[in-house]
Each structure stands twice: as C-alpha cells, then as structure tokens.
N, CA, C and O atoms as a GROMACS GRO file, in nm:
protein
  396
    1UNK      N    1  -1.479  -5.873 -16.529
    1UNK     CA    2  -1.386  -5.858 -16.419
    1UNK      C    3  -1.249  -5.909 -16.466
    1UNK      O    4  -1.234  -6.006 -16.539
    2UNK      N    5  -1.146  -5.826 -16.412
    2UNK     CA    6  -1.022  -5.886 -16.497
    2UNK      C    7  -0.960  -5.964 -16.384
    2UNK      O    8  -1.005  -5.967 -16.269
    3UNK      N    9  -0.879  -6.013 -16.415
    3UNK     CA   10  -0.776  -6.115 -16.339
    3UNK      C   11  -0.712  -6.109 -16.226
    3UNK      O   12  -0.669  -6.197 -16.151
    4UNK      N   13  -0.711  -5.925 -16.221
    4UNK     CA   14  -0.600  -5.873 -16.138
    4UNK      C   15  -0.732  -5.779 -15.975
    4UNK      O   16  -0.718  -5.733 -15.862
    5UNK      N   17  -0.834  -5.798 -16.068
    5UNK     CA   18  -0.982  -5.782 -15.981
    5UNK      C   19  -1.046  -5.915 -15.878
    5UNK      O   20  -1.092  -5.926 -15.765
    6UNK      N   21  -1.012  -6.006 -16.001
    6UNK     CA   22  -1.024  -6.168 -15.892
    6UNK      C   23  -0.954  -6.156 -15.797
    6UNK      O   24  -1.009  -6.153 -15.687
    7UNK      N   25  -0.811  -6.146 -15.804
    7UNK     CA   26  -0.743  -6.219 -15.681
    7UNK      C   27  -0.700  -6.146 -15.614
    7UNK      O   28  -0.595  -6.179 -15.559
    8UNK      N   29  -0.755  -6.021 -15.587
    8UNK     CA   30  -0.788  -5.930 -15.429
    8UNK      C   31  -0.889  -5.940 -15.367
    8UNK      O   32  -0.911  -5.884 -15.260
    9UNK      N   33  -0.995  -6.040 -15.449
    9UNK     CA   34  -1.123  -6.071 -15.355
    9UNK      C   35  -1.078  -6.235 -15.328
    9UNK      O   36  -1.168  -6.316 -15.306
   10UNK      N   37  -0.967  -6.270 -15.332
   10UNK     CA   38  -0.940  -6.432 -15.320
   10UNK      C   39  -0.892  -6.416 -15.160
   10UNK      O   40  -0.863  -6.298 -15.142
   11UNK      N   41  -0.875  -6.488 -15.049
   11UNK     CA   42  -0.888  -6.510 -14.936
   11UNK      C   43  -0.711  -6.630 -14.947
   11UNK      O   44  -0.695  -6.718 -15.032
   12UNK      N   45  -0.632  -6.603 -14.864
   12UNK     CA   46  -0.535  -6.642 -14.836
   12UNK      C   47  -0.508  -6.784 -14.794
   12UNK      O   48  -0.509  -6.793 -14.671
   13UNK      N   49  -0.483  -6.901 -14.857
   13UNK     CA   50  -0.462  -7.055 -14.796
   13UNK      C   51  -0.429  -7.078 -14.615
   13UNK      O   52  -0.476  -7.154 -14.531
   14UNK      N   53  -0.335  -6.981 -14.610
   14UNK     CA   54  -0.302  -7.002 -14.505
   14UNK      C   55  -0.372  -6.853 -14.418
   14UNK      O   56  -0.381  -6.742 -14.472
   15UNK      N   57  -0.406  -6.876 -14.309
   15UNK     CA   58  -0.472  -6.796 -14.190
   15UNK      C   59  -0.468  -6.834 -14.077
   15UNK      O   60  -0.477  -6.948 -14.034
   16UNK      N   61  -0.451  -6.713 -14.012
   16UNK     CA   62  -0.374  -6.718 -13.869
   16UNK      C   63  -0.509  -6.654 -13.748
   16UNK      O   64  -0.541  -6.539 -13.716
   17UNK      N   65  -0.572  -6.824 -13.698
   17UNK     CA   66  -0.672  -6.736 -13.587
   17UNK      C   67  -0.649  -6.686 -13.507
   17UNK      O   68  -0.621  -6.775 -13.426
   18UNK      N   69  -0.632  -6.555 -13.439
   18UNK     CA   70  -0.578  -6.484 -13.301
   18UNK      C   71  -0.665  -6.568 -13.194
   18UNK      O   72  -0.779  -6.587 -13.235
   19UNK      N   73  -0.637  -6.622 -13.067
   19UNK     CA   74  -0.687  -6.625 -13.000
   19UNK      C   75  -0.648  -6.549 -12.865
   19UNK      O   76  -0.552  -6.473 -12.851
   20UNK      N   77  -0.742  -6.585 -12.768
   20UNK     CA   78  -0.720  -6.491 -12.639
   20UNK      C   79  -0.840  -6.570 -12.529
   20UNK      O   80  -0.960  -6.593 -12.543
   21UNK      N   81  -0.734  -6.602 -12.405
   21UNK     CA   82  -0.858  -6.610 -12.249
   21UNK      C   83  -0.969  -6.539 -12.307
   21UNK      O   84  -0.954  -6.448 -12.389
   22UNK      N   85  -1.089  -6.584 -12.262
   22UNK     CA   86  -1.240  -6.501 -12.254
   22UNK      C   87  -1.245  -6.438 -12.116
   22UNK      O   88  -1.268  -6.484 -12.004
   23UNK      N   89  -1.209  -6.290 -12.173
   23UNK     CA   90  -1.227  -6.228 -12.045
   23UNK      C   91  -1.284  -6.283 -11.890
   23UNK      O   92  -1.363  -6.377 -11.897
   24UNK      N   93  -1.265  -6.254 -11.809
   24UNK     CA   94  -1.311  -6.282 -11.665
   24UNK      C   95  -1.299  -6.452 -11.632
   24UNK      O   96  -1.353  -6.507 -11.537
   25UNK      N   97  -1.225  -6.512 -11.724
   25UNK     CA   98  -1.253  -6.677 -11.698
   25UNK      C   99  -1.071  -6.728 -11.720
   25UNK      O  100  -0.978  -6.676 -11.782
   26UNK      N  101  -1.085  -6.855 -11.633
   26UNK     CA  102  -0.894  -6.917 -11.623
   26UNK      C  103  -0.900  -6.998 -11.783
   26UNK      O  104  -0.993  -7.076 -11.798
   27UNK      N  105  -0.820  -6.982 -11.880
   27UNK     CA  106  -0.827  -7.074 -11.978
   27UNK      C  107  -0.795  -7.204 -11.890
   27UNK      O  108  -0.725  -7.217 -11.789
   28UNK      N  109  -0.875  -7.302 -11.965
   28UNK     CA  110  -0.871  -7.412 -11.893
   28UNK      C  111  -0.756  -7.566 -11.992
   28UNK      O  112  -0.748  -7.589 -12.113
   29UNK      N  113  -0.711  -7.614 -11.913
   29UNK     CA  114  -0.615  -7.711 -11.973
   29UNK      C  115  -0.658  -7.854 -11.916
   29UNK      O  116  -0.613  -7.868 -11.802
   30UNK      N  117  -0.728  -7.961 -11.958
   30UNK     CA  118  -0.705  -8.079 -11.887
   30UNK      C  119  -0.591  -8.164 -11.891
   30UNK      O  120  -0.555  -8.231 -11.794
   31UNK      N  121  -0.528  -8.162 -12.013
   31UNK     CA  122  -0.383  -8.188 -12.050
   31UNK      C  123  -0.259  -8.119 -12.080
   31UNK      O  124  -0.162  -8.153 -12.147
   32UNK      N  125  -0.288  -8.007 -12.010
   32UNK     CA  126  -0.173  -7.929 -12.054
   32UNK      C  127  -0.123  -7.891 -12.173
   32UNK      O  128  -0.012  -7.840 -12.187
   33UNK      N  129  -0.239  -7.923 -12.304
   33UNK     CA  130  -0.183  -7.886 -12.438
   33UNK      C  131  -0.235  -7.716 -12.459
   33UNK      O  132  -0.188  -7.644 -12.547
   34UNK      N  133  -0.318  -7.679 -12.379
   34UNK     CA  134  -0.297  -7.529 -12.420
   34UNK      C  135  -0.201  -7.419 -12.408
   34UNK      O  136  -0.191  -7.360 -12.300
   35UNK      N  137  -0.118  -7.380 -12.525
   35UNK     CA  138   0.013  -7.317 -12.470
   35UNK      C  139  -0.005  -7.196 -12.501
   35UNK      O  140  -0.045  -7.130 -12.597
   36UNK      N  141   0.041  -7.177 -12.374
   36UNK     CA  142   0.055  -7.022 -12.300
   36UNK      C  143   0.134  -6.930 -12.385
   36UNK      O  144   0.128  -6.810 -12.359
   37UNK      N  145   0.217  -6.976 -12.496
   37UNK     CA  146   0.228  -6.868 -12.583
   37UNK      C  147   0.165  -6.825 -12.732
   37UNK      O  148   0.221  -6.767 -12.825
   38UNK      N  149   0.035  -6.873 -12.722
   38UNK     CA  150  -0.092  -6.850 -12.763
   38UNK      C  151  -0.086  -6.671 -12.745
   38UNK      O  152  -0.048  -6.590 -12.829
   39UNK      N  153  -0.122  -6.651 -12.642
   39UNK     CA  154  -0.178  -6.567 -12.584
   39UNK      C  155  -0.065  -6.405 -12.573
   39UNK      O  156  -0.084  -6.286 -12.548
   40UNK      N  157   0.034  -6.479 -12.605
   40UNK     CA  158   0.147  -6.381 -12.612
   40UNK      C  159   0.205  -6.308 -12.708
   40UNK      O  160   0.264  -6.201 -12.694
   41UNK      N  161   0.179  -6.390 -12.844
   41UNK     CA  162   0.212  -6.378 -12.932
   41UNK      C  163   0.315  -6.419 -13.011
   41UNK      O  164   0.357  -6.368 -13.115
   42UNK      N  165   0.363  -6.544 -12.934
   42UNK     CA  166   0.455  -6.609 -12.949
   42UNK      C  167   0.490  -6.732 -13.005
   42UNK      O  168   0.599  -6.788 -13.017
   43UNK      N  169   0.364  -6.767 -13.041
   43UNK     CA  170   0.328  -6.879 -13.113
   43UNK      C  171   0.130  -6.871 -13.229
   43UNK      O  172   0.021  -6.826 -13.193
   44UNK      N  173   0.154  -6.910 -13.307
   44UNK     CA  174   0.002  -6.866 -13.336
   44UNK      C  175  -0.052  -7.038 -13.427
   44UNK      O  176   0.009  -7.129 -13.483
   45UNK      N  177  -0.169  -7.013 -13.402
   45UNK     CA  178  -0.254  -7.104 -13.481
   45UNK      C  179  -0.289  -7.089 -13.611
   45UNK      O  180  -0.335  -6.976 -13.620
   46UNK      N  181  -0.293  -7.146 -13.723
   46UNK     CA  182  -0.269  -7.103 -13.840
   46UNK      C  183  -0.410  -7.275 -13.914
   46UNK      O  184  -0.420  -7.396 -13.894
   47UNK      N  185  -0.486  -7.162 -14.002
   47UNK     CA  186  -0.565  -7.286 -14.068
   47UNK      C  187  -0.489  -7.300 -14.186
   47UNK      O  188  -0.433  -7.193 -14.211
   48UNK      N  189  -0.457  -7.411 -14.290
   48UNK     CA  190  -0.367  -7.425 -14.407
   48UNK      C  191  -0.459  -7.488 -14.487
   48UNK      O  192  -0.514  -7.592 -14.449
   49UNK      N  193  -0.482  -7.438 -14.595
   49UNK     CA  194  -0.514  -7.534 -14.729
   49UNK      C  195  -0.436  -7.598 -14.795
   49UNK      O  196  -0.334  -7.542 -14.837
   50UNK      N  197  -0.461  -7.724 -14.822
   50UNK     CA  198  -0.335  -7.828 -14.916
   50UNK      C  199  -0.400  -7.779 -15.027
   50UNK      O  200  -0.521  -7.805 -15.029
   51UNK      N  201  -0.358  -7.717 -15.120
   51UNK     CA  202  -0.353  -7.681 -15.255
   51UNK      C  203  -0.367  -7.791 -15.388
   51UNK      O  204  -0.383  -7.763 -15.506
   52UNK      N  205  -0.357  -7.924 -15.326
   52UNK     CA  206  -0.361  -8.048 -15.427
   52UNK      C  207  -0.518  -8.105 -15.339
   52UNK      O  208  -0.617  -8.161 -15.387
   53UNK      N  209  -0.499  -8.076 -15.241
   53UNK     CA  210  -0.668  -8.164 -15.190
   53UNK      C  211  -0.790  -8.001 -15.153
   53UNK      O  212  -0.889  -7.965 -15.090
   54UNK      N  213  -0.734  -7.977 -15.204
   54UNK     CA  214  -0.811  -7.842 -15.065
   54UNK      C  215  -0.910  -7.860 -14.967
   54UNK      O  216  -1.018  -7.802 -14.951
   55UNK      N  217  -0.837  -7.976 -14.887
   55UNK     CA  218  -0.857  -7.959 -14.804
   55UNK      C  219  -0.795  -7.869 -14.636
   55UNK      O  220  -0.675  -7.840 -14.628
   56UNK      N  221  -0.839  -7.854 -14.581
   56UNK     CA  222  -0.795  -7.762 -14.449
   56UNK      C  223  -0.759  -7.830 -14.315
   56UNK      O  224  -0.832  -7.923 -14.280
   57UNK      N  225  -0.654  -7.794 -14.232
   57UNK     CA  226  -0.610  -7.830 -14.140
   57UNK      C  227  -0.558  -7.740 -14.042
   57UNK      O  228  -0.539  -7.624 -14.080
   58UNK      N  229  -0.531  -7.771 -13.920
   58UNK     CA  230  -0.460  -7.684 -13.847
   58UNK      C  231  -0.381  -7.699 -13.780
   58UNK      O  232  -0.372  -7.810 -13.727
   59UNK      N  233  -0.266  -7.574 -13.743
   59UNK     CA  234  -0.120  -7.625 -13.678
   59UNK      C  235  -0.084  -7.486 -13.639
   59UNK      O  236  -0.114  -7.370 -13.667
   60UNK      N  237  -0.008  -7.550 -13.564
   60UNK     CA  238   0.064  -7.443 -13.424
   60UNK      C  239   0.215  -7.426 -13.514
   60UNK      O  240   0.264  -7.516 -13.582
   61UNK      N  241   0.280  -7.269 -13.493
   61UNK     CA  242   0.388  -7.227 -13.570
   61UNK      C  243   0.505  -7.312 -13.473
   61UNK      O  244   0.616  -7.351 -13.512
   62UNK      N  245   0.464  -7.324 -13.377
   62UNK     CA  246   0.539  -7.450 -13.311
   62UNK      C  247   0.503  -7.538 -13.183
   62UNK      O  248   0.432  -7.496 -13.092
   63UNK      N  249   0.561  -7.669 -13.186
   63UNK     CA  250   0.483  -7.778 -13.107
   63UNK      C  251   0.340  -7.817 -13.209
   63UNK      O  252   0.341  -7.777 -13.326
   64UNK      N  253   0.250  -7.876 -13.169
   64UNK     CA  254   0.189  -7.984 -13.140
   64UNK      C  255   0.064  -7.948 -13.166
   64UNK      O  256   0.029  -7.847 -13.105
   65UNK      N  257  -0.037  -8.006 -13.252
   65UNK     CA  258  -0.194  -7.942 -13.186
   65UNK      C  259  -0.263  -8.073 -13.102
   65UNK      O  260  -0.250  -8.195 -13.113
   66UNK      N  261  -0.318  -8.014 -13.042
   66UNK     CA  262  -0.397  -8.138 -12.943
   66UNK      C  263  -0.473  -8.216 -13.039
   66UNK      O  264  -0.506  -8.163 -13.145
   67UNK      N  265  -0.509  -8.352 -13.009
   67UNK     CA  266  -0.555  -8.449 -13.067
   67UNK      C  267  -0.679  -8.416 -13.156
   67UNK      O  268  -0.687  -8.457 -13.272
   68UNK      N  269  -0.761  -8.353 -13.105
   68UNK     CA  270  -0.903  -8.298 -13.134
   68UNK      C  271  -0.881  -8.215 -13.245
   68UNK      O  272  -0.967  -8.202 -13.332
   69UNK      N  273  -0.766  -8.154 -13.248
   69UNK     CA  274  -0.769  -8.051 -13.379
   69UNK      C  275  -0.678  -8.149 -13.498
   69UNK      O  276  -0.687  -8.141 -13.621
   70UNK      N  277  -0.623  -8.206 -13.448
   70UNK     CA  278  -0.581  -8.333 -13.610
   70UNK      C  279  -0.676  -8.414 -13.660
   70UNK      O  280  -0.703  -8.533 -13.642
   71UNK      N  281  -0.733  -8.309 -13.740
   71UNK     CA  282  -0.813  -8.379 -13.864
   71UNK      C  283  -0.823  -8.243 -14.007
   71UNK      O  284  -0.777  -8.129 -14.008
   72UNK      N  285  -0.912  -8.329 -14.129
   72UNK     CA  286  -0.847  -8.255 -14.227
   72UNK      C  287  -1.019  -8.213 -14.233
   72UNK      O  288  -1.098  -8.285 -14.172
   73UNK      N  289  -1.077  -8.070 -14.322
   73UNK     CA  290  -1.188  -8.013 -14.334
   73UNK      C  291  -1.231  -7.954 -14.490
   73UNK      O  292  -1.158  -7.896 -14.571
   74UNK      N  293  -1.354  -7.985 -14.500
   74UNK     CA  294  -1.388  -7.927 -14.656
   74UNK      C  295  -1.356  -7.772 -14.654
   74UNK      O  296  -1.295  -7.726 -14.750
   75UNK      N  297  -1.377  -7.726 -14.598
   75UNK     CA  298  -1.422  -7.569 -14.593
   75UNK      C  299  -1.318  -7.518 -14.500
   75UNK      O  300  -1.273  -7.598 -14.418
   76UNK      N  301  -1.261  -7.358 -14.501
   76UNK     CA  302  -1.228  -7.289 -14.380
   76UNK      C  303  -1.305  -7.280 -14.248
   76UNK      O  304  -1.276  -7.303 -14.131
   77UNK      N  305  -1.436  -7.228 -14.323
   77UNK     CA  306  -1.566  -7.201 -14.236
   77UNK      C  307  -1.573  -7.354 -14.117
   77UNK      O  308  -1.585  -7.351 -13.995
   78UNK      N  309  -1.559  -7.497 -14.223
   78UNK     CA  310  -1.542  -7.579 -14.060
   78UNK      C  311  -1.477  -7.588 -13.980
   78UNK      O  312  -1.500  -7.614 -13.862
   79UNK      N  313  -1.331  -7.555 -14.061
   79UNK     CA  314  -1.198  -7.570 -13.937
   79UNK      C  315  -1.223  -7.455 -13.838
   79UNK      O  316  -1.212  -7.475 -13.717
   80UNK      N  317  -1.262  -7.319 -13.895
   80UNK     CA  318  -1.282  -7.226 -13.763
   80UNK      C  319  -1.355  -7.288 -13.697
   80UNK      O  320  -1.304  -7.320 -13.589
   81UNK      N  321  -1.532  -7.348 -13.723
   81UNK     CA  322  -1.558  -7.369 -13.655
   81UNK      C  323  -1.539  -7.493 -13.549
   81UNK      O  324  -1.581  -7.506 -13.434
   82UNK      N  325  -1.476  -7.562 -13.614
   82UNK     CA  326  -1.416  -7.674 -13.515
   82UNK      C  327  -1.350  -7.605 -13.416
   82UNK      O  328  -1.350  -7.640 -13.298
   83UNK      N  329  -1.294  -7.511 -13.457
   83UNK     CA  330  -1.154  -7.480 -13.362
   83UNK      C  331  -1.223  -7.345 -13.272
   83UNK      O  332  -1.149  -7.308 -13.180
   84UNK      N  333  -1.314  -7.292 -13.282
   84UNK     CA  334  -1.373  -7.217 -13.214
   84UNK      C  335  -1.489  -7.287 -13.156
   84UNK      O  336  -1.527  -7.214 -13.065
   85UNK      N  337  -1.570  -7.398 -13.163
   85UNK     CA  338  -1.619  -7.532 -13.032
   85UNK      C  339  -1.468  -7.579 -12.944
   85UNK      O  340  -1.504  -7.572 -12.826
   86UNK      N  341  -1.372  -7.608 -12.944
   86UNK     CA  342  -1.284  -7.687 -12.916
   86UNK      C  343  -1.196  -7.570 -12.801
   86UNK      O  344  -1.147  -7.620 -12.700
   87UNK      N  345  -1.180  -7.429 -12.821
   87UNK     CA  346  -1.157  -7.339 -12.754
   87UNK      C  347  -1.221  -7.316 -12.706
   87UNK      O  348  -1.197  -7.314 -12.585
   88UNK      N  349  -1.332  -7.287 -12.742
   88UNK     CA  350  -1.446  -7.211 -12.626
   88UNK      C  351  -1.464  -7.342 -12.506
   88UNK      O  352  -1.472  -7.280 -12.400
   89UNK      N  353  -1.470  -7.427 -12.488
   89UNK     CA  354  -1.480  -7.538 -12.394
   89UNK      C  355  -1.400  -7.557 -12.301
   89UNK      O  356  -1.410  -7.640 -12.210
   90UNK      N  357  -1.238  -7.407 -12.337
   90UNK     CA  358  -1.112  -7.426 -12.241
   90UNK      C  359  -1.139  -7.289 -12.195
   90UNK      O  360  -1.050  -7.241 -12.124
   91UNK      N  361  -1.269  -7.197 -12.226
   91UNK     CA  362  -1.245  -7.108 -12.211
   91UNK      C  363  -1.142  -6.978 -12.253
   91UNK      O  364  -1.087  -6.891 -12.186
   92UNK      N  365  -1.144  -7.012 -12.410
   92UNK     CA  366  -1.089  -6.945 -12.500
   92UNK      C  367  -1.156  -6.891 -12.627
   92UNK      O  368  -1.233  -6.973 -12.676
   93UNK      N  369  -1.147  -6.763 -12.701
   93UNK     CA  370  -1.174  -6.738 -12.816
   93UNK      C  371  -1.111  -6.743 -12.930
   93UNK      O  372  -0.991  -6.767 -12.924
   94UNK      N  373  -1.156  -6.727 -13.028
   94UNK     CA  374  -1.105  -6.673 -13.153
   94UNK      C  375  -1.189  -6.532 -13.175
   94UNK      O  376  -1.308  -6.512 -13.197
   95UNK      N  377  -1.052  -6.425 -13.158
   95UNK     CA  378  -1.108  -6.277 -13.199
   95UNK      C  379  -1.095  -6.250 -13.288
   95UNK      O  380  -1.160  -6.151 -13.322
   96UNK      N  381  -1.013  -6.308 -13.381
   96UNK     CA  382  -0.994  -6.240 -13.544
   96UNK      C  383  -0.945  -6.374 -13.585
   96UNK      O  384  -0.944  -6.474 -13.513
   97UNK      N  385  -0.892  -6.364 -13.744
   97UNK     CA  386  -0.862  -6.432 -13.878
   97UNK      C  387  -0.775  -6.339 -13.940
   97UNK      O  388  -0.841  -6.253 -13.998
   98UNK      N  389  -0.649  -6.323 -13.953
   98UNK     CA  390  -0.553  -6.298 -14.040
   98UNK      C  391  -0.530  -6.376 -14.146
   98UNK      O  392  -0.500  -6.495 -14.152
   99UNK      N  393  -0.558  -6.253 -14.273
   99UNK     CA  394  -0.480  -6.335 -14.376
   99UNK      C  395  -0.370  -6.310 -14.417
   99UNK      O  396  -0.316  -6.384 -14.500
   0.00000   0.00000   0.00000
C-alpha cells in the first residue's frame, strides 16, 4: 500500500458531530447550557485530537461546553460516546460525524 493509499483511509483529528432535538421531544436544558444554535447551524460541536497527546476533547465553535463534556478521552469512539450519553439525557442526538 503506498503512502498516498494510507491517508485517504486516515480519519480527520478534528470532527464535527451534527446534532438535532429527537424528534417529537422539547430538548431539555437544566442549566441553560444547551445552545440553541446547535440546532441551526450556527454553532457546531467539534471532537479534536491533540496531536502531541492524542488524546480527544470537545468544544463548541463558540461559547462554552457544559461541565460534563470537559474532560480529555483515549479514543474518538469515547468522546462520541460520552457526548452521545450526555445528549441523549437532554433529549438530543448525534445524527452524523463530519470529517
């Protein structure tokens, strides 16, 4: 396999989870950190690999992530799934992964 074959099957550091309300249900906020331009497209959630730890984290293209999502992860696979337990509980999904 040559070089230029590897790194189109390589997966992007940074990725952007779409989320969206779960149909038929109010996204739910107990603190008001879920922002409504989530949903608009106006802001997005993004998982990041530090390239010196690789480890994974996640952050909003602007403002703040709620407390629960500041922490750092071995894998992509945990931060989604952290972050898809942590949504679904406000009554939110993750429908896709942009890379």
């Amino acid at each position: 396999m040559t070089q230029e074959q590897n790194t189109n099957k390589e997966r992007s550091p940074n990725r952007i989870l779409v989320l969206r309300p779960i149909p038929g249900k109010q996204a739910i906020s107990s603190t008001g950190l879920t922002d409504p331009r989530l949903f608009k497209d106006e802001n997005k959630l993004h998982a990041i690999m530090d390239e010196q730890s690789c480890l994974w984290r996640l952050k909003y293209e602007q403002g703040v992530v709620p407390p629960e999502l500041r922490q750092k992860f071995t894998s992509f696979k945990l931060a989604r799934q952290h972050a898809e337990r942590y949504y679904n509980s406000r009554n939110i999904e993750v429908t896709e992964v942009l890379d």
